[in-house]
N, C-alpha and C positions, 0 to 999 in steps of 0.2 A: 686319354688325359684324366689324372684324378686329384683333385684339390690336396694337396699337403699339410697345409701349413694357413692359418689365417689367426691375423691377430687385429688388433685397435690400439691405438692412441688417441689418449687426449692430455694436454697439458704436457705433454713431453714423454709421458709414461708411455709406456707397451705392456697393452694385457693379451694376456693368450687365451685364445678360444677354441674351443673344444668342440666335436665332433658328437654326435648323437645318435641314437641308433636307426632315426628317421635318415639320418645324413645333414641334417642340420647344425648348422655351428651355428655356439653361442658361447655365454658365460656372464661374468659378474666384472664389470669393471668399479672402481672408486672416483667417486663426484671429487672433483676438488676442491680443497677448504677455504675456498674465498670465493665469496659470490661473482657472478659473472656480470654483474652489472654496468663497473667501470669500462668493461671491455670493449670494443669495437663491437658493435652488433649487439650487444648484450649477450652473449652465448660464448662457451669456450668450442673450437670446432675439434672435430673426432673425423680419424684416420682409421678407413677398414683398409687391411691391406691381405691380398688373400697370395698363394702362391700355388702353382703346381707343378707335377714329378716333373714336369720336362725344363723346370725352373724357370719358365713365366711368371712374376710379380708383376702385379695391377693395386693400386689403390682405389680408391676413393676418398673426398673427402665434403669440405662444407660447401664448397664451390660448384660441385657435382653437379649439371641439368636435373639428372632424374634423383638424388638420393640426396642432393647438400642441404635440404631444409630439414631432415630425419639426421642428421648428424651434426645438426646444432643443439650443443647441449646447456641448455637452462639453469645454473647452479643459484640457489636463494639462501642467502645466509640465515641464521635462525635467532638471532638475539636482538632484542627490542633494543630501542633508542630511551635513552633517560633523560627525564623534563625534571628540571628544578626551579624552583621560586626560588629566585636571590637575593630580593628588595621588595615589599617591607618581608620580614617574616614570620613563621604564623604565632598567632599571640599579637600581634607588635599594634598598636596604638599610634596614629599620627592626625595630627591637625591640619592636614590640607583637605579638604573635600576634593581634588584632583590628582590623589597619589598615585606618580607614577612606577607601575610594576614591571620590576624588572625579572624576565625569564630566562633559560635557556634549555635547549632540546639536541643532545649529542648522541652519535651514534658508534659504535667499535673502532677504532683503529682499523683502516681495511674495509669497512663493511660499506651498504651499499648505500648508508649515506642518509640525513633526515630528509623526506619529501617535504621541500618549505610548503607546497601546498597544504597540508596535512595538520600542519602548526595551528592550533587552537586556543585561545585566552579567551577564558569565560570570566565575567564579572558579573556577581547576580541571577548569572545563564544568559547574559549578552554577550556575545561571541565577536572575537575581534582577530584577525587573520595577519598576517603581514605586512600587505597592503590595504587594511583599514586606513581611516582616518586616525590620526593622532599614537602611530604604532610605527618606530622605527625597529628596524630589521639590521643586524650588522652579521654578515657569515664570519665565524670561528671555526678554529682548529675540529674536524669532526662533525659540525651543526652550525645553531645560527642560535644569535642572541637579542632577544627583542624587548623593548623598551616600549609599557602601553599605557597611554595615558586615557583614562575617561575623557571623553568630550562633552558630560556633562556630570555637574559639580554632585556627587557622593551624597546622600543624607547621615547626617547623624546616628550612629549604631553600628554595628555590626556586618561585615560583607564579605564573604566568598570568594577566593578567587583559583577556577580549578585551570589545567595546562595538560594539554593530552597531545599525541602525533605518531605517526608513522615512520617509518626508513620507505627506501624506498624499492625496498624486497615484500613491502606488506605487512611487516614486524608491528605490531600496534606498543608503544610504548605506557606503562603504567600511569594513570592518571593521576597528576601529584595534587594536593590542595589547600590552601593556607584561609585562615581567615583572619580578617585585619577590620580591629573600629575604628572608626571616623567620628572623631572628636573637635568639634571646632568653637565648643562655649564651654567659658571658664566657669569652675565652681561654685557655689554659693557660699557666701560668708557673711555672720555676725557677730560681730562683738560684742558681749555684751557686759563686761566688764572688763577694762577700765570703761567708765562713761567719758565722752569727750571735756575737756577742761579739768578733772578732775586734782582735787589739790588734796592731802592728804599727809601726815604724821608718821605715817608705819610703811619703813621700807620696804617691808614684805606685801608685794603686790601679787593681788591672782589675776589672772589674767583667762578669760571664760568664753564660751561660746557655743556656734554650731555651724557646720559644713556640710556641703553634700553635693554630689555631682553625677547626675542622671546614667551618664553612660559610659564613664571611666572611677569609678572608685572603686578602692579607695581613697578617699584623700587627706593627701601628710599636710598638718600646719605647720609650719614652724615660728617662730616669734626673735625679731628679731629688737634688742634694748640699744639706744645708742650708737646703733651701726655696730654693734659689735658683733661677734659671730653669732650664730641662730641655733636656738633651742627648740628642740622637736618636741611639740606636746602630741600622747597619744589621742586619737580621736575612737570613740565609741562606735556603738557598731549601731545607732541613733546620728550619729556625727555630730554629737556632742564632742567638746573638747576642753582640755583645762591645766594650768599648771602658773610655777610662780617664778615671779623675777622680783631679782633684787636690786630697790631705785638708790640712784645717787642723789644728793642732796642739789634741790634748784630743779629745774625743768628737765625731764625726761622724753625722749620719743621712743614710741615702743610700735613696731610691723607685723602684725600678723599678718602671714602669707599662707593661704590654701593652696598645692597642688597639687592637679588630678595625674592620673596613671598618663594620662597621653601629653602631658609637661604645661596643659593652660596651666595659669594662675592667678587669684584674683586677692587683694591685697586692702587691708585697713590701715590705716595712720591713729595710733593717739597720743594725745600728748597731755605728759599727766606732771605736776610738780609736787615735788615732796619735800616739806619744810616742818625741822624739828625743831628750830624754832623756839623758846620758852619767852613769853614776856614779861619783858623788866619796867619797874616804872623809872624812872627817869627823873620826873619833879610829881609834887607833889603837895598843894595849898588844904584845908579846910576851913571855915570860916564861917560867922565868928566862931570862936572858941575861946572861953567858954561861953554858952549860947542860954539863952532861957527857954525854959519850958515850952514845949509846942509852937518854938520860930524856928526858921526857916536855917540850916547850913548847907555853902555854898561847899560842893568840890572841887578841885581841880589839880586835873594831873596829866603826865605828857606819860604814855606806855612806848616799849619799843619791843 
């Protein structure tokens, strides 16, 4: 009897194997291009099937006693899983001290899928998992989407937030990282012209000051007259600021409003009246007249 013929399957395919000059068969067969992971067992199983001249065919396969754990084939796909920041984003500026971030960590079409284990939200280098405290988890198309809230309130400044994980082939996905301030006091503001109550003749008001906001500037003034729409004065890089509006006659209200990059803002009232005004006399007595020498004349007069 002498072996003829021997070949493999896996995935459906037949590869042929070749004979050696030991008398060994072997050859080269192709892994299939999708991980084996989803699979039953996790392995795709492989068919040896040999024949000889007197046309005996024997297989073997993954079920084999002696040979089915050597014919299970292990396929591991090779493309990382992608982690994105969705909310806030980097740059981005908000006033809660418990800004919830939102992530998400997707793996190929087909592939073996994110290890939710694996899933990492750092805050600061505080690490928060899926089953944290204060960290919802919702599975998506391909991965999972998690929503992580600090469980304790952010200080003012500047924070870190990195997102890293795995599939579940061992693929380590790129670590993404965004950084977000934490702003939760309004800017500082003075006016210092107009002075409160001020009364005045000349329409042409300036209007002066200084701003500043520790951990979100720059900060925009704007000045609003009358409720009517609001004029941006430039502010210095002192946060000084300054420009002019033009009053209507009678009582005026005029707003400056400072706001920072992350949307606080902190606000002055004045109220300033402008009367042009000329006075007229109206009556008008002197007395006596004519008077003598070094006595005494009386005035009197009504102005308006």
């Amino acid at each position: 009897m002498a072996i003829i013929r021997v070949r493999a399957k896996v995935n459906g395919t037949w590869f042929a194997l070749s004979q050696d000059d030991s008398g060994k068969w072997g050859g080269t067969i192709i892994a299939p291009t999708e991980t084996s992971f989803r699979l039953s067992g996790g392995y795709y199983p492989v068919t040896i099937e040999a024949a000889n001249d007197a046309g005996t065919v024997k297989t073997w396969d993954a079920g084999d006693t002696a040979w089915g754990n050597t014919l299970r084939l292990v396929v591991r796909e090779t493309i990382k899983p992608v982690c994105t920041i969705l909310s806030p984003s980097d740059g981005a500026y908000t006033t809660n001290n418990q800004q919830p971030f939102t992530v998400r960590v997707t793996d190929e079409a087909g592939g073996s899928g994110v290890a939710l284990g694996t899933v990492e939200v750092k805050i600061d280098g505080k690490a928060y998992s899926h089953d944290s405290p204060g960290v919802a988890c919702q599975e998506i198309t391909n991965g999972y989407q998690l929503v992580c809230t600090p469980q304790e309130a952010l200080a003012d400044g500047r924070h870190t937030v990195t997102v890293n994980a795995r599939d579940n082939d061992g693929n380590a996905a790129a670590a993404v990282t965004a950084a977000v301030t934490v702003d939760t006091v309004p800017p500082s503001l003075t006016v210092e012209t107009p002075t409160a109550g001020l009364i005045t003749n000349n329409p042409d008001l300036m209007v002066t000051g200084f701003t500043n906001d520790a951990t979100s500037s720059p900060v925009a003034v704007t000045v609003a007259l009358n409720g009517e729409e609001s004029l941006t004065f430039p502010v210095g890089a002192d946060g000084a600021f300054s420009g002019a509006v033009l009053l209507a006659e009678g009582t005026n209200t005029i707003v400056v409003t400072a706001r920072d990059v992350a949307g606080k803002e902190s606000s002055v009232t004045r109220e300033v009246k402008l009367d042009t005004s000329i006075p007229e006399i109206r009556t008008l007595t002197m007395g006596p007249n004519p008077n003598n020498t070094g006595e005494s004349v009386t005035i009197t007069l009504e102005v308006s």
